[in-house]
KEVEXZA-682047 format. One record per atom (N, C-alpha, C, CB): residue in one letter; atom name; x, y, z. Coordinates in Angstrom, 3 decimals, decimal comma, always signed. Each point is the difference from the previous one (the first is absolute). Glycine has a CB too. Example, Ala and Ser with C-alpha at 12.3 -4.5 7.8 and 13.67 -1.06 7.14 Angstrom:
# KEVEXZA-682047
<'a' 'N' <+13,190 -5,690 +7,800>>
<'a' 'CA' <-0,890 +1,190 +0,000>>
<'a' 'C' <+0,900 +1,200 +0,000>>
<'a' 'CB' <-1,892 -1,173 +1,246>>
<'s' 'N' <+1,542 +2,223 -1,966>>
<'s' 'CA' <+0,820 +1,190 +0,060>>
<'s' 'C' <-0,770 +1,090 +0,730>>
<'s' 'CB' <+1,184 -0,628 -2,145>>
//
This chain:
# KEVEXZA-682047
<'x' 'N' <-60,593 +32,956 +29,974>>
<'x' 'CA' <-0,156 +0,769 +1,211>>
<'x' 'C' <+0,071 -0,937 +1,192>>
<'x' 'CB' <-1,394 +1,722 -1,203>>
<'x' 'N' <+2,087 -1,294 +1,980>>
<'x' 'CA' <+0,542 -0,805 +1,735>>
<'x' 'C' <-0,841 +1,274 +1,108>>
<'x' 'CB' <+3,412 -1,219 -0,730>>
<'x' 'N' <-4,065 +0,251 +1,604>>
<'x' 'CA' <+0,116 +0,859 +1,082>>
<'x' 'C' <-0,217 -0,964 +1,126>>
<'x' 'CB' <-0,772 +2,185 -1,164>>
<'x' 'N' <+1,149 -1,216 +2,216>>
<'x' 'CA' <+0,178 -0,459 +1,006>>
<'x' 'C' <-0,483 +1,038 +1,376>>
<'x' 'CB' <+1,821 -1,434 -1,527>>
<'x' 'N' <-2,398 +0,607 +2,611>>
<'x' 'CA' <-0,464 +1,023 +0,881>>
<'x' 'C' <+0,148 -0,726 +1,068>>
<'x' 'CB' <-1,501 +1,334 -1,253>>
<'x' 'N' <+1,794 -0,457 +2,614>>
<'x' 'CA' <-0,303 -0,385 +1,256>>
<'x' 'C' <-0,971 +0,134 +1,126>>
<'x' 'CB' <+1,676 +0,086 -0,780>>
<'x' 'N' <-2,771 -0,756 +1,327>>
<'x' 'CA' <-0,975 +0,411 -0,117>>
<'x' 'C' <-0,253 -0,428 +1,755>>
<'x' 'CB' <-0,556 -0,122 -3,075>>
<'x' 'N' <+0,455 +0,669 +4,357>>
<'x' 'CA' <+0,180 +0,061 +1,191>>
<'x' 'C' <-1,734 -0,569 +0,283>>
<'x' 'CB' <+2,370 +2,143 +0,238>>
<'x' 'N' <-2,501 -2,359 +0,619>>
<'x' 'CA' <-1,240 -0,641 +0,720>>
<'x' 'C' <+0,464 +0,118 +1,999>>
<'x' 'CB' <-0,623 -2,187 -2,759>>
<'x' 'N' <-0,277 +2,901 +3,201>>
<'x' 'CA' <+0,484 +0,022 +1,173>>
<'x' 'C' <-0,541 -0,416 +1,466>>
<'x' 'CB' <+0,806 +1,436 -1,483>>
<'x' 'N' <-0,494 -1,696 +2,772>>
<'x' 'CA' <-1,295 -0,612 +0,750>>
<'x' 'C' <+1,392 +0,322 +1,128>>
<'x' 'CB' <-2,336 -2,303 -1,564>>
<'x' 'N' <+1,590 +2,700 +3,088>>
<'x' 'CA' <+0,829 +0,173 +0,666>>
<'x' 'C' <+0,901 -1,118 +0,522>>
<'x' 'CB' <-1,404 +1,724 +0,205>>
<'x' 'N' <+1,642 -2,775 -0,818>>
<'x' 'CA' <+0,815 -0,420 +0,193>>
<'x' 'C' <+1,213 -1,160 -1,009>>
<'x' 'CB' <-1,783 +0,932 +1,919>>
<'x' 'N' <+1,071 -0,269 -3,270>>
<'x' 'CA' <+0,840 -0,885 -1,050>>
<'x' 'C' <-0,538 +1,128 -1,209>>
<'x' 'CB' <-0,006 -3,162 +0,991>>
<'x' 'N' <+1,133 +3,047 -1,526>>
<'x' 'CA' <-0,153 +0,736 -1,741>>
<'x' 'C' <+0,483 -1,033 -0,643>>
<'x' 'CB' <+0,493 +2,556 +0,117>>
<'x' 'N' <-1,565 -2,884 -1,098>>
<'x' 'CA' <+0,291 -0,367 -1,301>>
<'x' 'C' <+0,546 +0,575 -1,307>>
<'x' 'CB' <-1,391 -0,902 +1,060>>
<'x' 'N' <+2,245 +0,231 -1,731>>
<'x' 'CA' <+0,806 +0,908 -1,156>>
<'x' 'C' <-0,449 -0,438 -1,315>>
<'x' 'CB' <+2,140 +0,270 +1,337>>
<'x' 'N' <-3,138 -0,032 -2,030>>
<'x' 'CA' <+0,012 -0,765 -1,318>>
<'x' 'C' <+0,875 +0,700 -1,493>>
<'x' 'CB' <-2,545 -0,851 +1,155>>
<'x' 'N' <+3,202 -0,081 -1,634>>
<'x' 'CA' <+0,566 +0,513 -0,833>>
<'x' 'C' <-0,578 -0,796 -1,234>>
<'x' 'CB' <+1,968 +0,830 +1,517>>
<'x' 'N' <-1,734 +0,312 -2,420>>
<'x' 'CA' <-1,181 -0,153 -1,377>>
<'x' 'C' <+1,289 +0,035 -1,059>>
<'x' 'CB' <-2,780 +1,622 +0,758>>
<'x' 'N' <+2,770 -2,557 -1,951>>
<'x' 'CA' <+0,644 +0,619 -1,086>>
<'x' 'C' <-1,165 -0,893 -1,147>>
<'x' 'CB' <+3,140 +0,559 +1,065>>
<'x' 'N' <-3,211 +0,651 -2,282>>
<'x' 'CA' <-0,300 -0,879 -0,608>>
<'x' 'C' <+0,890 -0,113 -1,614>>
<'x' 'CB' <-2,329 +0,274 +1,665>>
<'x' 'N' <+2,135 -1,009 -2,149>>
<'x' 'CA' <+0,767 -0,199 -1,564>>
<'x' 'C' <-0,492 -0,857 -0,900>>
<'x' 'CB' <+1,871 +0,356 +0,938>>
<'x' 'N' <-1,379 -0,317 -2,010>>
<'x' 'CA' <-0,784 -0,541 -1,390>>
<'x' 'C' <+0,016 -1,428 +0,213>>
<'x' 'CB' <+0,755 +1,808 -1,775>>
<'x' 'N' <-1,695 -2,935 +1,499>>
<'x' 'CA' <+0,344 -1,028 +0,451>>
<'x' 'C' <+0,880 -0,612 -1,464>>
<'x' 'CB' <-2,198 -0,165 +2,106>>
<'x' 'N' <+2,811 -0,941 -1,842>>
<'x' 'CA' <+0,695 -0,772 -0,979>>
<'x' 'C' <-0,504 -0,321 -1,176>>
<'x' 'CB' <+0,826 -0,707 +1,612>>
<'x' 'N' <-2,029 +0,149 -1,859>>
<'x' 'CA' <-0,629 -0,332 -1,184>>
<'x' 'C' <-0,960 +1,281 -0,333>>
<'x' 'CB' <+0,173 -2,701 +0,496>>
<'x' 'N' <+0,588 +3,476 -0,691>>
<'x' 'CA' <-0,769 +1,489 -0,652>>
<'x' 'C' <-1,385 +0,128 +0,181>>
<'x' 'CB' <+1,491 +0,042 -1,793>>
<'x' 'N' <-2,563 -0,430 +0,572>>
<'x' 'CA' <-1,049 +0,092 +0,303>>
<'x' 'C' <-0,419 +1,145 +0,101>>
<'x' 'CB' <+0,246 -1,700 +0,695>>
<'x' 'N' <+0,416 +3,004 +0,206>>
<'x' 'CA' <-0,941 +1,115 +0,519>>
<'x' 'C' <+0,000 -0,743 +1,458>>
<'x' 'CB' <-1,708 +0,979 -2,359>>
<'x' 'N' <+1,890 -1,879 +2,899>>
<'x' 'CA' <-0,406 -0,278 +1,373>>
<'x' 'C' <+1,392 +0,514 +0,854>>
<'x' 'CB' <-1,826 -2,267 -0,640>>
<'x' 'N' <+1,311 +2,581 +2,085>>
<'x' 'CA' <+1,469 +0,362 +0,707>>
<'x' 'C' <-0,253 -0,428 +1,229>>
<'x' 'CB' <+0,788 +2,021 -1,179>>
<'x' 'N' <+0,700 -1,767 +2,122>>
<'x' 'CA' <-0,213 -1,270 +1,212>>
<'x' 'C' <+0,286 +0,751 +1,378>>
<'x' 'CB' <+0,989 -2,253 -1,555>>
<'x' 'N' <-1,705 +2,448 +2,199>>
<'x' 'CA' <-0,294 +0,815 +1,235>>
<'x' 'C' <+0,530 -1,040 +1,188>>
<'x' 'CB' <-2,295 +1,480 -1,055>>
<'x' 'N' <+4,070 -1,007 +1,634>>
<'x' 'CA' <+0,069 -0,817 +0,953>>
<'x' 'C' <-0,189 +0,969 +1,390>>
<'x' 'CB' <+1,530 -1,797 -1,550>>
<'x' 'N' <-2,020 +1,200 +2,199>>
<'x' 'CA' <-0,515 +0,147 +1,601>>
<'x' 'C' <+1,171 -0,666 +0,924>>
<'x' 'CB' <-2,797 -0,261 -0,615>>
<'x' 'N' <+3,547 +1,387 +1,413>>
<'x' 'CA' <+0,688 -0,443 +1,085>>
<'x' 'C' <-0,004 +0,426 +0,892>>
<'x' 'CB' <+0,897 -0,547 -0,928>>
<'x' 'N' <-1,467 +0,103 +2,478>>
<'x' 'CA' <-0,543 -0,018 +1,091>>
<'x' 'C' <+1,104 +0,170 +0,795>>
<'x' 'CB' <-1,894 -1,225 -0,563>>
<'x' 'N' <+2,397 +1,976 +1,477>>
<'x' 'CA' <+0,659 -0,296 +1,431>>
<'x' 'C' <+0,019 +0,983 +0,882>>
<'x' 'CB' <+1,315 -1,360 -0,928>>
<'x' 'N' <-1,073 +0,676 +2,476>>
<'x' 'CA' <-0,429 +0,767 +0,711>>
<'x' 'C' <+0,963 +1,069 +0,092>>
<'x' 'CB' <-1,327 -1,634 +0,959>>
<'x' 'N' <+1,172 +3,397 -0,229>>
<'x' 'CA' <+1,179 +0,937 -0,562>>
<'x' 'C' <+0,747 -0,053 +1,233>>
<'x' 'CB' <-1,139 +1,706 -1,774>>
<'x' 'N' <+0,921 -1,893 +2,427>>
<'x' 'CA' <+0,734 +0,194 +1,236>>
<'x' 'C' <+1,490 -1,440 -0,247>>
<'x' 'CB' <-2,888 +1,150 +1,868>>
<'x' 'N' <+2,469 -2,201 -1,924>>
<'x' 'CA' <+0,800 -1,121 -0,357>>
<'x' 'C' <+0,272 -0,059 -1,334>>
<'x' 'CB' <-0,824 -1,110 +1,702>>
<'x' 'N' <+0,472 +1,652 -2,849>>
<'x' 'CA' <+0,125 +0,052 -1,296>>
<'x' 'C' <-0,181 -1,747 -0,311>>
<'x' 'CB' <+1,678 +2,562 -0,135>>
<'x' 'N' <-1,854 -3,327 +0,792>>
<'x' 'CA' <-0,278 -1,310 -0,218>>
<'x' 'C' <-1,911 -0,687 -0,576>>
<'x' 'CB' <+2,434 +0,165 +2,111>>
<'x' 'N' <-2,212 -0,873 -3,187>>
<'x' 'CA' <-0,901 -0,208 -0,750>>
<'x' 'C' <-1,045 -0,578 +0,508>>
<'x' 'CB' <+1,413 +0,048 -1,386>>
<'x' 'N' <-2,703 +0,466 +1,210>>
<'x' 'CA' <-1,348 -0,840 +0,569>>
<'x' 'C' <-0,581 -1,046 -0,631>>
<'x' 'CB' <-0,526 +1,823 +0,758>>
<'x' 'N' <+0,905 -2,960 -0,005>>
<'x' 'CA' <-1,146 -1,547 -0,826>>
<'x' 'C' <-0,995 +0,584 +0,398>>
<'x' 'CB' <+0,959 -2,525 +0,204>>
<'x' 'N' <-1,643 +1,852 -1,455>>
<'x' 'CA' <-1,853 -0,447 +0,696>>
<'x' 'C' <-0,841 +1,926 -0,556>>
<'x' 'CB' <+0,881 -2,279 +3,550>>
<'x' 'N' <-0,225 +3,021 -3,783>>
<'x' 'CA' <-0,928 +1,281 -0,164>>
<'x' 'C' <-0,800 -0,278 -1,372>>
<'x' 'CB' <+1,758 +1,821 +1,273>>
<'x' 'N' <-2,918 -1,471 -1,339>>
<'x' 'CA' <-0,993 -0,616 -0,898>>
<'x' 'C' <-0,411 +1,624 -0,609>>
<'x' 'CB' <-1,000 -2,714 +1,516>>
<'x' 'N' <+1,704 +2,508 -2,567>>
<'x' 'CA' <+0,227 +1,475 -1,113>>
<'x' 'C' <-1,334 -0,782 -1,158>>
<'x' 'CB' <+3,687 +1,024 +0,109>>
<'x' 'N' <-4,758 +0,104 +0,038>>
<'x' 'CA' <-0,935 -0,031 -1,360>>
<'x' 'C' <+0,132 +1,066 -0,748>>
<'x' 'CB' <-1,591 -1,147 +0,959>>
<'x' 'N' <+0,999 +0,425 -2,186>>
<'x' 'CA' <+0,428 +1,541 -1,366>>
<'x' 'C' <-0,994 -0,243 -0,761>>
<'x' 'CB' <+2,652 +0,269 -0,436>>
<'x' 'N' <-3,498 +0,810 +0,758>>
<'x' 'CA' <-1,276 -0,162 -0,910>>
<'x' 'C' <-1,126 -0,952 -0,194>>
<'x' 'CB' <+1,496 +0,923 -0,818>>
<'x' 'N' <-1,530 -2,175 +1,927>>
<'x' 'CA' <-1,013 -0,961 +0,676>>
<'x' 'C' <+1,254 -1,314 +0,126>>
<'x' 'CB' <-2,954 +0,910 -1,287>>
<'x' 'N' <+4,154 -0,918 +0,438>>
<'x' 'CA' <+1,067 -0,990 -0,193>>
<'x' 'C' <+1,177 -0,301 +1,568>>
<'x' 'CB' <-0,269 +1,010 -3,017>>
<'x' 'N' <+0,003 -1,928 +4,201>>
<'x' 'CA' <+0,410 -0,129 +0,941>>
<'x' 'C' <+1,532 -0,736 -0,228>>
<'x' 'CB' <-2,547 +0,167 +0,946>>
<'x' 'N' <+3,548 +0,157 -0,594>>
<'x' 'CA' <+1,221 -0,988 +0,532>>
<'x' 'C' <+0,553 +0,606 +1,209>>
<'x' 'CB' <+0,727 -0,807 -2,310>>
<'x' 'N' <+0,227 -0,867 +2,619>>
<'x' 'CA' <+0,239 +0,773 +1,321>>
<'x' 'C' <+1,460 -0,488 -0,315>>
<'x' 'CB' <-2,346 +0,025 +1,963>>
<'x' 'N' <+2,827 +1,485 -1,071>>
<'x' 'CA' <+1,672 -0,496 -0,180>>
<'x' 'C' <+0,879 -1,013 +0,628>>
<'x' 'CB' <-0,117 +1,984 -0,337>>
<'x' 'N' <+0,957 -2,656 -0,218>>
<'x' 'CA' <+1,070 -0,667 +0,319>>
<'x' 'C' <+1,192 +0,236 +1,323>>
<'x' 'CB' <-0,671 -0,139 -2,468>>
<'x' 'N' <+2,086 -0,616 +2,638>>
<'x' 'CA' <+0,190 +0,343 +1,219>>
<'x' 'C' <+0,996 +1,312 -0,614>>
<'x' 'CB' <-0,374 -2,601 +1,692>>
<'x' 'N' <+0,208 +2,735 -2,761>>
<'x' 'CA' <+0,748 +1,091 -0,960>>
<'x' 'C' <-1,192 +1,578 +0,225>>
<'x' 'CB' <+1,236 -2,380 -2,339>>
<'x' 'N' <-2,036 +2,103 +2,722>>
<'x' 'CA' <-0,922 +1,132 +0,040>>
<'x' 'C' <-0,571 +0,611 -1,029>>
<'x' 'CB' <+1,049 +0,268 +1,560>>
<'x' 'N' <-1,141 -1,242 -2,774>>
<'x' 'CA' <+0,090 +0,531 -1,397>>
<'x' 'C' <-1,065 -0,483 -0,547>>
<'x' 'CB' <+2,254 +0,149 -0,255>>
<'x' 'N' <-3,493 +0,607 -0,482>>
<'x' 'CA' <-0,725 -0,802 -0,841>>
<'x' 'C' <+0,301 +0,653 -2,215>>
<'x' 'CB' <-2,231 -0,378 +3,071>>
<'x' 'N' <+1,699 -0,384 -3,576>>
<'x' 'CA' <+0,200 +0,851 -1,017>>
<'x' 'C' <-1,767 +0,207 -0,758>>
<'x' 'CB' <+3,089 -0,970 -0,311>>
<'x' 'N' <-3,770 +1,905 -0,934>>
<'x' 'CA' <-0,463 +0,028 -0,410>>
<'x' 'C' <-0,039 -0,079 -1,604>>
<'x' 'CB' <-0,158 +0,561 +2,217>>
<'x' 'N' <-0,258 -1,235 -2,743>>
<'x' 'CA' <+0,471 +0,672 -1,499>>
<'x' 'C' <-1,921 +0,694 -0,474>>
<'x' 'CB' <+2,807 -2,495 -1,063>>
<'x' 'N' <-2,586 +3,672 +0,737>>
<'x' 'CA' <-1,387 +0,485 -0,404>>
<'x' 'C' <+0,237 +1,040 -1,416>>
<'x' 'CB' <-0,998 -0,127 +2,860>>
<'x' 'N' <-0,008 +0,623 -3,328>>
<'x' 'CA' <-0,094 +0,855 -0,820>>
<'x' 'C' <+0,172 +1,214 -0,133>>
<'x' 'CB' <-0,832 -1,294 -0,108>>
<'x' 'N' <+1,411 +2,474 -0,639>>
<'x' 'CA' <-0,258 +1,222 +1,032>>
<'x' 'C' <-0,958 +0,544 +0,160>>
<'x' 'CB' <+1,542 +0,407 -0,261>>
<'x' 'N' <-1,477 +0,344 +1,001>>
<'x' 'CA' <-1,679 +0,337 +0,802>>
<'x' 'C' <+0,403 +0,520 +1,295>>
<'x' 'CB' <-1,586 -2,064 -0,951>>
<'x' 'N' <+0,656 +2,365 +1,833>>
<'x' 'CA' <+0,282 +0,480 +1,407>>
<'x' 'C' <-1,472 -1,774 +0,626>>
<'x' 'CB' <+0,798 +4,317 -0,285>>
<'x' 'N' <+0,440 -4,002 +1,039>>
<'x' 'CA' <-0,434 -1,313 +1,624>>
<'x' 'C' <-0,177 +0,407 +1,349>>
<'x' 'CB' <+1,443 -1,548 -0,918>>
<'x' 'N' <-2,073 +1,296 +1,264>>
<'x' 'CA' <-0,272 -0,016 +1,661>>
<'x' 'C' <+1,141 -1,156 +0,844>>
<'x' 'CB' <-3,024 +0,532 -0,552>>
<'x' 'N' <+3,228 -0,354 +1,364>>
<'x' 'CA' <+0,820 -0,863 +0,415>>
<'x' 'C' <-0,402 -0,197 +2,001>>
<'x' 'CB' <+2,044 +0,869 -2,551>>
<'x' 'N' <-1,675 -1,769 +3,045>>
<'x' 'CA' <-0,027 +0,191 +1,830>>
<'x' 'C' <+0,534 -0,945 +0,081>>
<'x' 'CB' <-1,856 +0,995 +0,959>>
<'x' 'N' <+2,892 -0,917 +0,448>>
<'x' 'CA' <+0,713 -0,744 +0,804>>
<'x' 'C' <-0,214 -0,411 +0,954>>
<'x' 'CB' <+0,956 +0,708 -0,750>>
<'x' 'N' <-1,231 -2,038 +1,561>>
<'x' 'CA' <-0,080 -0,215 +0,854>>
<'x' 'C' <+0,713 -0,801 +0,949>>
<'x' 'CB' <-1,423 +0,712 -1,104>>
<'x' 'N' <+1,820 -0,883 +2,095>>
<'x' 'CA' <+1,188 -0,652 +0,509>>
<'x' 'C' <-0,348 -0,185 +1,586>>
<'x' 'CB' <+1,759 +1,115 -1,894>>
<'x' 'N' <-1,896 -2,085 +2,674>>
<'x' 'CA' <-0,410 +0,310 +1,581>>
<'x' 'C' <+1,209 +0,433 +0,487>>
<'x' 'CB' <-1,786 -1,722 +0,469>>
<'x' 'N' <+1,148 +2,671 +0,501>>
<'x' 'CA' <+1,136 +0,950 +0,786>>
<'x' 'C' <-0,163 +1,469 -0,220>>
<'x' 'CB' <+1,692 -1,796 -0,279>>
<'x' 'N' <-2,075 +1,919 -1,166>>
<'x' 'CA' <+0,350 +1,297 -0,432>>
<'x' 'C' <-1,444 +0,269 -0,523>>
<'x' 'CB' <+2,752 -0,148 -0,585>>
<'x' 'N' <-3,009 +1,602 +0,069>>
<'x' 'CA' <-1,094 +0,799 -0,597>>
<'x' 'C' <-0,331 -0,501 -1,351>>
<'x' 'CB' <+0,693 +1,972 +1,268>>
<'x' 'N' <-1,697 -2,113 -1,539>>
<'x' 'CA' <-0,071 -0,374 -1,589>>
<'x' 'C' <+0,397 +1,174 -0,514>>
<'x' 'CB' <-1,850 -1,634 -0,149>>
<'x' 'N' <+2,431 +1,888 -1,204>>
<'x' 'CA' <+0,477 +0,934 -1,045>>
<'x' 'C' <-0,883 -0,340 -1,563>>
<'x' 'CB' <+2,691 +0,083 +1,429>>
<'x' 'N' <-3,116 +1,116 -1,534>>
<'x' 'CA' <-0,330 +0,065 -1,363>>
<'x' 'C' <+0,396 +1,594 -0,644>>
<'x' 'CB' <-2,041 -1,981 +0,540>>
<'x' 'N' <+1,666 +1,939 -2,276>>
<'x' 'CA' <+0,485 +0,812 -0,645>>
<'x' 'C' <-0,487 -0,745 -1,683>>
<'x' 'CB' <+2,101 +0,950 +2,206>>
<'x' 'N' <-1,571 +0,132 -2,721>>
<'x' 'CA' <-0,513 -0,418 -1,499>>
<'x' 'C' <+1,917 +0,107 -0,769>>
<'x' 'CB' <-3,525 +1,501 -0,101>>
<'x' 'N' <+3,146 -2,268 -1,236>>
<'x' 'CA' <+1,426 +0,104 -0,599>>
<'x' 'C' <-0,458 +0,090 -1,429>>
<'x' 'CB' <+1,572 -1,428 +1,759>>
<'x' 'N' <-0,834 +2,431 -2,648>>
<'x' 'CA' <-0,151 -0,220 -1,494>>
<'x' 'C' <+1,245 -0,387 -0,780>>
<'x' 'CB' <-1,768 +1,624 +0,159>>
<'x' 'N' <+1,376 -2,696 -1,055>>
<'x' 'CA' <+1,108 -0,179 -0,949>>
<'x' 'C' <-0,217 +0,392 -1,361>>
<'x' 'CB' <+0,606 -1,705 +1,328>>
//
């Protein structure tokens, strides 16, 4: 199972775009890998520095706007944070 979502965050003067996919990770296991991609929507251009947590687990993205997760399935909490813009949160199940 693949999915993928687009997930808006808004503030009067910047929207954030997070895009979610997740998929089976490589070494089976049962574990799968939740990538996080950040950018702003108006520029569709990627956010360094936004500090995406998942379930108490902090990274912050690259100049790619990208973090990845590998977790178990289950449902996660997740929030975005990025200066400029609104923090975003939401939950995700794999």
């Amino acid at each position: 199972m693949h999915t993928e979502a687009k997930i808006l965050g808004a503030t009067a003067a910047a929207v954030i775009m997070l895009w979610l996919a997740t998929k089976p990770a490589a070494a089976a296991d049962g574990l799968w890998v939740a990538d996080f991609r950040v950018t702003d929507e108006e520029t569709m251009e990627p956010l360094e520095g936004a500090v995406i947590s998942l379930s108490g687990v902090s990274r912050t993205t690259g100049t790619d706007g990208m973090v990845s997760f590998t977790i178990m399935p289950g449902t996660y909490d997740y929030t975005v944070v990025c200066a400029g813009y609104d923090s975003l949160g939401g939950t995700i199940q794999v």
